[in-house]
DSSP file (Angstrom, degrees, kcal/mol; ACC not computed):
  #  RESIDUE AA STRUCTURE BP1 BP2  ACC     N-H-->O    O-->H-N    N-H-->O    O-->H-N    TCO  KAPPA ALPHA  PHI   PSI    X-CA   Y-CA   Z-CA
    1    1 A X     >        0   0    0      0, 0.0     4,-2.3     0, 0.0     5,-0.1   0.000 360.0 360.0 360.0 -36.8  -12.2   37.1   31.8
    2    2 A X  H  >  +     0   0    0      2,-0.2     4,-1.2     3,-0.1     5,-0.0   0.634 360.0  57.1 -99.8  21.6  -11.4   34.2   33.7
    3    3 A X  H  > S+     0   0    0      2,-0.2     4,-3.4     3,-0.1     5,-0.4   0.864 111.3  48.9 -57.3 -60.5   -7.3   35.6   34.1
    4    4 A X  H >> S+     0   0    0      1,-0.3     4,-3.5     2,-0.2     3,-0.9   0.864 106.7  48.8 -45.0 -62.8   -8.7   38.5   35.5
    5    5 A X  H 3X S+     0   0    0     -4,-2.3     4,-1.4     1,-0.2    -1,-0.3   0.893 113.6  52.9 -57.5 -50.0  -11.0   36.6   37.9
    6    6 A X  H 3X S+     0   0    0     -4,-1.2     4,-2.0     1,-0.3    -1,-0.2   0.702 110.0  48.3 -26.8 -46.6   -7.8   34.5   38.9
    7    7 A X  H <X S+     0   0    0     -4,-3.4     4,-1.9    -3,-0.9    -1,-0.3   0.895 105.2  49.8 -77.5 -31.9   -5.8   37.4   39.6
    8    8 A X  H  X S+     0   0    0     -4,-3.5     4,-1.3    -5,-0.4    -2,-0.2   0.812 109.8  52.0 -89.6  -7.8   -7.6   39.2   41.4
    9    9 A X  H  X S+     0   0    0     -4,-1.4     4,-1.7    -5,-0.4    -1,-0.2   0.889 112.4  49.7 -82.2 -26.2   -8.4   36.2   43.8
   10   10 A X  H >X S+     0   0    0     -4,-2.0     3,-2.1     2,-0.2     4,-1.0   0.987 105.3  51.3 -62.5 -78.1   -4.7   35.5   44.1
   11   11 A X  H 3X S+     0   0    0     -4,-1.9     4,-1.7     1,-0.4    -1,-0.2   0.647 115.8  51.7-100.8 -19.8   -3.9   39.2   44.9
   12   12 A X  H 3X S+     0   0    0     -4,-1.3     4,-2.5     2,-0.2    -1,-0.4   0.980 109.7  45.2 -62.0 -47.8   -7.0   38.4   47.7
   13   13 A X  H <X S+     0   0    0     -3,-2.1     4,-2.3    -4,-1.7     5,-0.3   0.997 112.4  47.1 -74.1 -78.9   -5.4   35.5   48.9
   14   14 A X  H  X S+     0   0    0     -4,-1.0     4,-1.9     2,-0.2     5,-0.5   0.905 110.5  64.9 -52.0 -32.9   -1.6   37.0   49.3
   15   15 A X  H  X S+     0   0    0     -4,-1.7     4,-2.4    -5,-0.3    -2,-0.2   0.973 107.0  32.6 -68.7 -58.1   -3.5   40.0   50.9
   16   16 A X  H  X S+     0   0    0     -4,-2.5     4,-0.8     2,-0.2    -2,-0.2   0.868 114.4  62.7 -46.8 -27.0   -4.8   38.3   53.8
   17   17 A X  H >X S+     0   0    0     -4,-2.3     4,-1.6    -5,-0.4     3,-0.8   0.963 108.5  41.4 -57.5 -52.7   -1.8   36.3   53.7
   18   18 A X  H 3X S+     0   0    0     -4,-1.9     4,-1.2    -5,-0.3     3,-0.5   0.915 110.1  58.0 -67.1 -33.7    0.4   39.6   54.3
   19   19 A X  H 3< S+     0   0    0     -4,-2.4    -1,-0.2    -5,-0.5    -2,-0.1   0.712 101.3  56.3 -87.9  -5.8   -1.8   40.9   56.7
   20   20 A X  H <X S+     0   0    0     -4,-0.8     4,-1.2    -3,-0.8    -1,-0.3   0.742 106.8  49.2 -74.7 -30.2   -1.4   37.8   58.9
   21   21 A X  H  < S+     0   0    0     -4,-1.6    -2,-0.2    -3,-0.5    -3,-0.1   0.493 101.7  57.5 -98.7  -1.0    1.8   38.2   59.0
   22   22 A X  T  X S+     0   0    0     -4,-1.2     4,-3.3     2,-0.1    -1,-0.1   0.617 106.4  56.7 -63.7 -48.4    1.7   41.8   60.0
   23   23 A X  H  > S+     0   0    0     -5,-0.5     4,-1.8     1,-0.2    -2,-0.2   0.944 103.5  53.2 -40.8 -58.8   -0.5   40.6   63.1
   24   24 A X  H  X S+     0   0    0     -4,-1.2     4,-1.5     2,-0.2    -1,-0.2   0.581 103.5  51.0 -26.0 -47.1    2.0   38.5   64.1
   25   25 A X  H  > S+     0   0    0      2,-0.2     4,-2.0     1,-0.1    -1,-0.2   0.833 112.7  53.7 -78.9 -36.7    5.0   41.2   64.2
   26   26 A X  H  X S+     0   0    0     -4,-3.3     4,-2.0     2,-0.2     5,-0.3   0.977 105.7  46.4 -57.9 -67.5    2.6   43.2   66.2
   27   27 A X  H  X S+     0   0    0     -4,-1.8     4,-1.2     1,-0.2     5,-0.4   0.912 119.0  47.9 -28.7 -67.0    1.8   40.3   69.0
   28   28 A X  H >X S+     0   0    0     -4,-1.5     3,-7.7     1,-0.3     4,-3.2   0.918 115.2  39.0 -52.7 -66.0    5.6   39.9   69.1
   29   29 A X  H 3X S+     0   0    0     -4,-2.0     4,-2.7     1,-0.4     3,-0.3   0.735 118.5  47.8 -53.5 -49.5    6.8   43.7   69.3
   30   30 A X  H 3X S+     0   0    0     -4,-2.0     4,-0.5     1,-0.2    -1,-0.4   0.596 114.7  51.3 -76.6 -18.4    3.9   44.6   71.9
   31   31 A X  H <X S+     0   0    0     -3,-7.7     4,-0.8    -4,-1.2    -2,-0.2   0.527 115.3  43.3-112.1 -25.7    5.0   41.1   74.0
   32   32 A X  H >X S+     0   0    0     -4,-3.2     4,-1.7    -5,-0.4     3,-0.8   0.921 102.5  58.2 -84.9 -46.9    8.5   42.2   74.0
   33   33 A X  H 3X S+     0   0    0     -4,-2.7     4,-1.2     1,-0.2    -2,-0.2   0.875 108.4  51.4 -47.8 -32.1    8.1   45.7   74.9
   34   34 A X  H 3< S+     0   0    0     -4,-0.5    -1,-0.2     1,-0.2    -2,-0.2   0.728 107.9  54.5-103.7  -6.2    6.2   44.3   78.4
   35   35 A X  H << S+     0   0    0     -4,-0.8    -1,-0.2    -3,-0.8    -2,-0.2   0.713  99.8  58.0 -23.3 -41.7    9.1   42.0   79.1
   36   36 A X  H  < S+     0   0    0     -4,-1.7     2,-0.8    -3,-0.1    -2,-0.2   0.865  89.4  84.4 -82.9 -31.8   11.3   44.7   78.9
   37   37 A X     <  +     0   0    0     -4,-1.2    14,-0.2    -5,-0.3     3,-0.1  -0.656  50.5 174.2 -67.6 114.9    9.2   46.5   81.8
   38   38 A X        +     0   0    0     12,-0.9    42,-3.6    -2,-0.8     2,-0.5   0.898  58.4  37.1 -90.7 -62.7   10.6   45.1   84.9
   39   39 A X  E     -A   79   0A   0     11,-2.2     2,-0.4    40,-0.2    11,-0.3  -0.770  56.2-152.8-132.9 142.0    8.7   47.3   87.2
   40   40 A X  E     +A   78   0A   0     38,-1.9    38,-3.4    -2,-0.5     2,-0.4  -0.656  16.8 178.3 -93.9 134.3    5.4   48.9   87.8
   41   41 A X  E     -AB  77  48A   0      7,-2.3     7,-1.8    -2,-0.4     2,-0.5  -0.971  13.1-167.5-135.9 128.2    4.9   52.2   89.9
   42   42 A X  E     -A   76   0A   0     34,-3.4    34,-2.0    -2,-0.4     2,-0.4  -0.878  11.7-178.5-107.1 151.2    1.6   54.2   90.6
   43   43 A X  E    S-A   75   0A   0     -2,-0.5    32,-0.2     3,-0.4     3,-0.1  -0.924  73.7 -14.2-149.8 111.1    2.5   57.6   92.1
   44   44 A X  S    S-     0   0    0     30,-1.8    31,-0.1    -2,-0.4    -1,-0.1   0.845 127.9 -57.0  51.8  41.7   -0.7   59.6   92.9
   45   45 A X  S    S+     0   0    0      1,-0.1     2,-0.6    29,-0.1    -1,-0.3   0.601 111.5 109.9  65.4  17.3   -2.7   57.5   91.1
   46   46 A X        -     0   0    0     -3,-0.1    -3,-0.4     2,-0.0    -1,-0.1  -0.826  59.8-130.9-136.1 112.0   -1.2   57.6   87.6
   47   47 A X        +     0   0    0     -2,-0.6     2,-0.3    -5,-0.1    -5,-0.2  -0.207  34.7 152.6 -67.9 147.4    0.7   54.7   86.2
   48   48 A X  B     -B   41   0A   0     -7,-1.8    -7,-2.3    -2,-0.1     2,-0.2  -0.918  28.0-147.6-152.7 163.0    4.4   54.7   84.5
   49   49 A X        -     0   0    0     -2,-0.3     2,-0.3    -9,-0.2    -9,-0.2  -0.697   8.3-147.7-126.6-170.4    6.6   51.8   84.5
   50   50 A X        -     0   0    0    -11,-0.3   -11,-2.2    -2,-0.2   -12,-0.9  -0.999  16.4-146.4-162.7 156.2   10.3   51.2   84.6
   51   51 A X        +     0   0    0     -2,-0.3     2,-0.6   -14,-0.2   -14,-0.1  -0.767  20.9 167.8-129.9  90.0   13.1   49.1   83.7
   52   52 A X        -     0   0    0     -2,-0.4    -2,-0.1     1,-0.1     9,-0.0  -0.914  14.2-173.8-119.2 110.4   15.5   49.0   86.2
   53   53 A X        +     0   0    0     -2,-0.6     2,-0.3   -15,-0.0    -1,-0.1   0.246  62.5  17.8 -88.1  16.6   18.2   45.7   84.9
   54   54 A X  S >> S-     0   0    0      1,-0.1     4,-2.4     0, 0.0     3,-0.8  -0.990  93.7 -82.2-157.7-176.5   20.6   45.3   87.6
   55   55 A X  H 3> S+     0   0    0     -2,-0.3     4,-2.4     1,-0.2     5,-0.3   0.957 124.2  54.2 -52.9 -57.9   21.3   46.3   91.7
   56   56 A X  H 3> S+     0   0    0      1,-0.2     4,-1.2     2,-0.2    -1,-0.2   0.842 115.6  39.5 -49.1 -39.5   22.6   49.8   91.0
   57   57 A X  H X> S+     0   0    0     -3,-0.8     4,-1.0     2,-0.2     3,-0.5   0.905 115.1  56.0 -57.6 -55.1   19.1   50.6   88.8
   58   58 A X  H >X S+     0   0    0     -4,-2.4     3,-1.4     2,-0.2     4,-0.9   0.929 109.8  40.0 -54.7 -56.9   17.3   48.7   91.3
   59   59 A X  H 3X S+     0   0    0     -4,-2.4     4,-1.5     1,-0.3    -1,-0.2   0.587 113.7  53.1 -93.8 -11.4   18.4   50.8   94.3
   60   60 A X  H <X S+     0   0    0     -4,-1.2     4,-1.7    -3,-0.5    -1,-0.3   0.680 104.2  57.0 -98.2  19.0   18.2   54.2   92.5
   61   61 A X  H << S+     0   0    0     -3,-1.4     4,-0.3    -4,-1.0    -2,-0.2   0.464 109.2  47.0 -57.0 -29.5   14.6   53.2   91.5
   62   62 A X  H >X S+     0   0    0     -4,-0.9     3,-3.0    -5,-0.2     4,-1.2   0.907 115.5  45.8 -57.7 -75.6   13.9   52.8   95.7
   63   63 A X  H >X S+     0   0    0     -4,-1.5     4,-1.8     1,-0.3     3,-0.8   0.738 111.3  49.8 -46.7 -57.4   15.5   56.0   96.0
   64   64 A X  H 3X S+     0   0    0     -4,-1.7     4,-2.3     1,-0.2    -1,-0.3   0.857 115.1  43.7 -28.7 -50.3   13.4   57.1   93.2
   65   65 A X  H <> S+     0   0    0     -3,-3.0     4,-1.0    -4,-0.3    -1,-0.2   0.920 118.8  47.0 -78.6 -49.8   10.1   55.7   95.0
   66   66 A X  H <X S+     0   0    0     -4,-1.2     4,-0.7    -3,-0.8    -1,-0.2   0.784 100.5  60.3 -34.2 -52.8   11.2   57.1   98.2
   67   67 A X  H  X S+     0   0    0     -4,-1.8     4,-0.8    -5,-0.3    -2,-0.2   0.917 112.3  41.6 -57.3 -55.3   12.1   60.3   97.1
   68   68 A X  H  X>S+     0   0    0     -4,-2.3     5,-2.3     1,-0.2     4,-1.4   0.775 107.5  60.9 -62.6 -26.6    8.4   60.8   96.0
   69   69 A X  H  <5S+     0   0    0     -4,-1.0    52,-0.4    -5,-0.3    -1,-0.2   0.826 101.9  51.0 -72.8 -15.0    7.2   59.2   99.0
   70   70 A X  H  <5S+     0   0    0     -4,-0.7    -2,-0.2     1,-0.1    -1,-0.2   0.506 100.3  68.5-111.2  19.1    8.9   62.0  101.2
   71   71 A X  H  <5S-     0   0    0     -4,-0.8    -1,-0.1     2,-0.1    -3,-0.1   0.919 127.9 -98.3 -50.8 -80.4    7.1   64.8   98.9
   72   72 A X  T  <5S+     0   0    0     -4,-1.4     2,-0.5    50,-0.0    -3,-0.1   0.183  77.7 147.7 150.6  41.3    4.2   63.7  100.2
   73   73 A X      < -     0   0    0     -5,-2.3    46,-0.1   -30,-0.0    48,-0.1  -0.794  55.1-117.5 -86.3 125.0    2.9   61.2   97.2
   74   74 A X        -     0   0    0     -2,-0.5   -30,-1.8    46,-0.1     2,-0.3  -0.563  40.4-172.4 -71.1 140.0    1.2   58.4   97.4
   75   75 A X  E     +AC  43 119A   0     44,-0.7    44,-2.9   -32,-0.2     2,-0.3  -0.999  12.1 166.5-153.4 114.1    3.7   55.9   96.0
   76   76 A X  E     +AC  42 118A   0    -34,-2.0   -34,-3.4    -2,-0.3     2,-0.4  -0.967  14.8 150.3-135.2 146.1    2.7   52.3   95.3
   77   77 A X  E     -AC  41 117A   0     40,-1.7    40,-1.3    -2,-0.3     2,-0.5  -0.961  18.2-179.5-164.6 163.1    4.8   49.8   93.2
   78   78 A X  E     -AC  40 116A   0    -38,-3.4   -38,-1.9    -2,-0.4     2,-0.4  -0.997  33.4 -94.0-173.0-173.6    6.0   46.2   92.4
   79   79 A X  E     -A   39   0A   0     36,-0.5     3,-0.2    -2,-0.5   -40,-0.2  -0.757  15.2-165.6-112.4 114.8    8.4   43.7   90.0
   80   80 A X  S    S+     0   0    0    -42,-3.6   -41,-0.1    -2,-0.4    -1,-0.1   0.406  85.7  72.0 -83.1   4.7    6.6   42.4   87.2
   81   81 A X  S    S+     0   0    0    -43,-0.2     2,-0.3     2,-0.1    -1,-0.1  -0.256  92.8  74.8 -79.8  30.4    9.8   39.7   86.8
   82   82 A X  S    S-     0   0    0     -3,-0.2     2,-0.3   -44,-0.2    31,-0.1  -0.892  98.3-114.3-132.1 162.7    8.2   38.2   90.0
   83   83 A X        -     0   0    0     -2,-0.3     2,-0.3     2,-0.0    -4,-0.1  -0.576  22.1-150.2 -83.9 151.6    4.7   36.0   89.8
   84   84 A X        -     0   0    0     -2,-0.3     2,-1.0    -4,-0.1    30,-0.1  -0.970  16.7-156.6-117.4  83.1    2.0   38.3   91.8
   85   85 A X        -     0   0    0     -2,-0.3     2,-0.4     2,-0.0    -2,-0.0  -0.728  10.5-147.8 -87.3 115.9    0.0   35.0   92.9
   86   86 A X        -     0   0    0     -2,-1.0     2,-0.3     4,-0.1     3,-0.1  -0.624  16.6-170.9 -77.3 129.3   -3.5   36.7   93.6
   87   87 A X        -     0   0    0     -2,-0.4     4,-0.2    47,-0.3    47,-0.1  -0.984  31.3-127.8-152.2 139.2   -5.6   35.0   96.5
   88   88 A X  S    S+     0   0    0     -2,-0.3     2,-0.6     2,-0.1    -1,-0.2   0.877 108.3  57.7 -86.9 -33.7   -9.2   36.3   96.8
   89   89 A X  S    S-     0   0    0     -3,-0.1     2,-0.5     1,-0.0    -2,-0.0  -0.732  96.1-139.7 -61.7 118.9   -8.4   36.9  100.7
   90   90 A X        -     0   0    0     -2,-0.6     2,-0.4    -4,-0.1    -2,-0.1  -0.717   5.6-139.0 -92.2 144.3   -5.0   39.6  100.4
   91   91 A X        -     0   0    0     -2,-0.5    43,-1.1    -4,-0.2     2,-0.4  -0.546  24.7-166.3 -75.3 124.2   -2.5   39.0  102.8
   92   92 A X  E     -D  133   0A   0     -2,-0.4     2,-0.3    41,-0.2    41,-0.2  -0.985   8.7-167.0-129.9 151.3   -1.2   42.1  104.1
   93   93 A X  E     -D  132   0A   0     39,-3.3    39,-2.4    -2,-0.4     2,-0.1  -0.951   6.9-145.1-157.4 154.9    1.8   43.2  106.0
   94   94 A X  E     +D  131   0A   0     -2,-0.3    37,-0.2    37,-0.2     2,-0.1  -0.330  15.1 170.8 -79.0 134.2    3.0   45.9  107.7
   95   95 A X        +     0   0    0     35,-1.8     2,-0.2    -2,-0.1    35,-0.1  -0.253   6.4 177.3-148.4 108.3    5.9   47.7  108.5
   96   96 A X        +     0   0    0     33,-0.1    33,-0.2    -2,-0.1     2,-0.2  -0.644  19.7 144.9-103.0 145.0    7.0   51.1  110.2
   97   97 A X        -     0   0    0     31,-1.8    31,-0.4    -2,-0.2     5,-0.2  -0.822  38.8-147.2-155.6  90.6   10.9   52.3  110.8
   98   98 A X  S    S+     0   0    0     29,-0.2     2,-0.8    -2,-0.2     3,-0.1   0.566  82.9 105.3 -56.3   8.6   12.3   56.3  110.6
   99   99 A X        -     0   0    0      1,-0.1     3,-0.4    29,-0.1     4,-0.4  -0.896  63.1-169.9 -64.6 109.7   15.1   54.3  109.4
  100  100 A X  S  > S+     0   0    0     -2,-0.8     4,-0.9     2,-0.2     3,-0.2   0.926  92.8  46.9 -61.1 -46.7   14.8   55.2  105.1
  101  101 A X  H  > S+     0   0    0      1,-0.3     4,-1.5     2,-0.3    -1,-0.2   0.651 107.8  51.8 -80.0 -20.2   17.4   52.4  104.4
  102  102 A X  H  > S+     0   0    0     -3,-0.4     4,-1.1     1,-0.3    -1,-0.3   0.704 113.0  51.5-101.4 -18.3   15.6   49.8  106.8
  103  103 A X  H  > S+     0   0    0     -4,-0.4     4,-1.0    -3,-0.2    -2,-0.3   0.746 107.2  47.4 -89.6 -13.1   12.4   50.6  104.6
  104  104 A X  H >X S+     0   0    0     -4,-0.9     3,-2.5     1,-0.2     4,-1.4   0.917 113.2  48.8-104.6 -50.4   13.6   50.2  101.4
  105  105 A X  H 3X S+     0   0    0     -4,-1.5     4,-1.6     1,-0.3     5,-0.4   0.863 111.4  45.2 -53.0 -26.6   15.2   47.0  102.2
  106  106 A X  H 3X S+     0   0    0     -4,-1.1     4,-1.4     2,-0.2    -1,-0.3   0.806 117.6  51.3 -77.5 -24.7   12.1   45.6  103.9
  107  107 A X  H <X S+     0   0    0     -3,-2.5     4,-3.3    -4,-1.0     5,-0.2   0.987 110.7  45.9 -75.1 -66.7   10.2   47.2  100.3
  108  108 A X  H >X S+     0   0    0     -4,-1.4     4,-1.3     1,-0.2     3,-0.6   0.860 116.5  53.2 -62.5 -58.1   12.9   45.3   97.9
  109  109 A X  H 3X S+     0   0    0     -4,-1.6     4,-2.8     1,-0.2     3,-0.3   0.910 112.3  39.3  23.8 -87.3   12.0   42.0  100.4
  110  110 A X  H 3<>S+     0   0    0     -4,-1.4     5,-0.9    -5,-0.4    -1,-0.2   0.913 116.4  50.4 -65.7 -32.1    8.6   42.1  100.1
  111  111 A X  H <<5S+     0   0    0     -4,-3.3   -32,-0.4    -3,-0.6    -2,-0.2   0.901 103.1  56.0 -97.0 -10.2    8.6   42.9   96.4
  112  112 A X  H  <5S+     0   0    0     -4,-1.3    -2,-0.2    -3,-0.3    -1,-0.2   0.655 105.2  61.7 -43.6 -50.2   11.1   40.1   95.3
  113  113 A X  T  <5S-     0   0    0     -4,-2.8    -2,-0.2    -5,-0.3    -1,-0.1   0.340 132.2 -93.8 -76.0  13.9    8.2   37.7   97.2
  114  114 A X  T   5S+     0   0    0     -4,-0.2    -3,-0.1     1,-0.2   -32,-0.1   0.139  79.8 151.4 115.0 -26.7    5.9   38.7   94.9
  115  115 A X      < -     0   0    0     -5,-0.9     2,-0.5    -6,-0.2   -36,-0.5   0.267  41.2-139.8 -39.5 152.5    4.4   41.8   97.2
  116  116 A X  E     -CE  78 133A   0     17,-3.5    17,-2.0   -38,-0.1     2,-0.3  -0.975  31.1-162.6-103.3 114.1    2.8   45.0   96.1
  117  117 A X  E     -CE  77 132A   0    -40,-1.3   -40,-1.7    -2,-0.5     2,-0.3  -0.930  17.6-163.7-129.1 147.3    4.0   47.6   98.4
  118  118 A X  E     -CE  76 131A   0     13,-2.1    13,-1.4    -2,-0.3     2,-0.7  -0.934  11.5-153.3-141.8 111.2    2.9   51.1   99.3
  119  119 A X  E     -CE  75 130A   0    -44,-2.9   -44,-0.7    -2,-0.3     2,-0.5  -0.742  11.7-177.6-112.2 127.0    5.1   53.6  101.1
  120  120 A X  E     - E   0 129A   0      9,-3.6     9,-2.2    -2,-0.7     2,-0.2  -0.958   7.5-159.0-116.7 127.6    3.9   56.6  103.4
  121  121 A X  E     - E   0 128A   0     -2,-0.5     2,-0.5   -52,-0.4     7,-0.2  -0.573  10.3-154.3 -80.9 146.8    5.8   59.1  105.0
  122  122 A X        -     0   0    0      5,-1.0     4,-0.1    -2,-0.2     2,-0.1  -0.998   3.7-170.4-126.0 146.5    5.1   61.2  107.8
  123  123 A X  S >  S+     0   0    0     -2,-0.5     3,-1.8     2,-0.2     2,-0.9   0.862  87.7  51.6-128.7-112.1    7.1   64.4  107.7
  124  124 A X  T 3  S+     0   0    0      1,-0.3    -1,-0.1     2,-0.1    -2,-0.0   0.029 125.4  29.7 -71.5 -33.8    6.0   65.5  111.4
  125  125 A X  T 3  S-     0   0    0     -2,-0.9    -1,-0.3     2,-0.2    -2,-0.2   0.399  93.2-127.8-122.2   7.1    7.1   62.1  112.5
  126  126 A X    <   +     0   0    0     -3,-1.8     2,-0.3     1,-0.2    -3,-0.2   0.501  60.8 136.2  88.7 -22.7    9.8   60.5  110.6
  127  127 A X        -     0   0    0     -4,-0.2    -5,-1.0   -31,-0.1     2,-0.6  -0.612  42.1-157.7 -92.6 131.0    8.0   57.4  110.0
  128  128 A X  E     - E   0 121A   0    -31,-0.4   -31,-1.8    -2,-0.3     2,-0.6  -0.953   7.4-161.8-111.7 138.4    7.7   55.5  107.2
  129  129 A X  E     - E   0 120A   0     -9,-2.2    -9,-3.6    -2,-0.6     2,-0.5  -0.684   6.9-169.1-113.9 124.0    4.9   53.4  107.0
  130  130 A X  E     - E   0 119A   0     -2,-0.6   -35,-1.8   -11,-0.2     2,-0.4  -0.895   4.8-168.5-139.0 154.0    5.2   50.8  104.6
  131  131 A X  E     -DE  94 118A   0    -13,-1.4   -13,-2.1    -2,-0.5     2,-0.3  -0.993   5.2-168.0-135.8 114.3    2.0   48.1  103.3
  132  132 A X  E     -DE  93 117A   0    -39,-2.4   -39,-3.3    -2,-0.4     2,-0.3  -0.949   7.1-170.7-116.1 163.1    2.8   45.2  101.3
  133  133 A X  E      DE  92 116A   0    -17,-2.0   -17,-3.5    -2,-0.3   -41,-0.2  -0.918 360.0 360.0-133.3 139.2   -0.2   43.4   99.5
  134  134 A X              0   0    0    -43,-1.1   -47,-0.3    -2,-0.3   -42,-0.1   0.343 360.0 360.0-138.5 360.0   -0.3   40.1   97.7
């Protein structure tokens, strides 16, 4: 009787043991996987992310962000591989161009400093109005 009680408190003891170390693997895998997400995009209120690792990804991921703005989508986005410093006043700034090329550079700008920025087009006027927030 008292094997039995022995065993079975060992076979307790190595279960909670294994199942700590399942926990663990989890933490990791779920901590890598949001590394791996470089950047976050809401498009008409529904979030997706994106991994874009060097300038050629980066700049079709504007065009990407663009493209949707000049559907006529609300298109908001920013770099998690930058700190986002949060300050209970937000800073905003502004900028409008019918130049596309002069907006995405002023977008990758602002979102490299940390910005969250938010592109509108006006299809009557050309303009793209772009809002970054920190």
């Amino acid at each position: 009787m008292k094997k039995i009680i022995k065993i079975i408190a060992l076979a307790i003891v190595l279960a909670f043991t294994a199942e700590g170390c399942t926990k663990e693997e989890t933490i990791e895998n779920v901590r890598s996987m949001a590394e791996q997400q470089t950047a976050t995009y809401i498009v008409d209120g529904k979030r997706h992310s994106a991994n874009p690792r060097n300038e050629d990804e980066w700049a079709a991921f504007y065009d990407q962000m663009f493209a949707l703005a000049k559907e006529g989508h609300e298109v908001r986005f920013w770099r998690n591989d930058v700190v986002r410093v949060s300050v209970a006043s937000k800073e905003q700034v502004t900028h409008s161009t019918t130049n596309e090329q002069d907006a995405k550079d002023w977008c990758e700008q602002m979102n490299k400093a940390g910005y969250e920025t938010i592109i509108i087009y006006d299809e009557k006027t050309g303009i793209y109005l772009c809002i970054a927030t920190k």
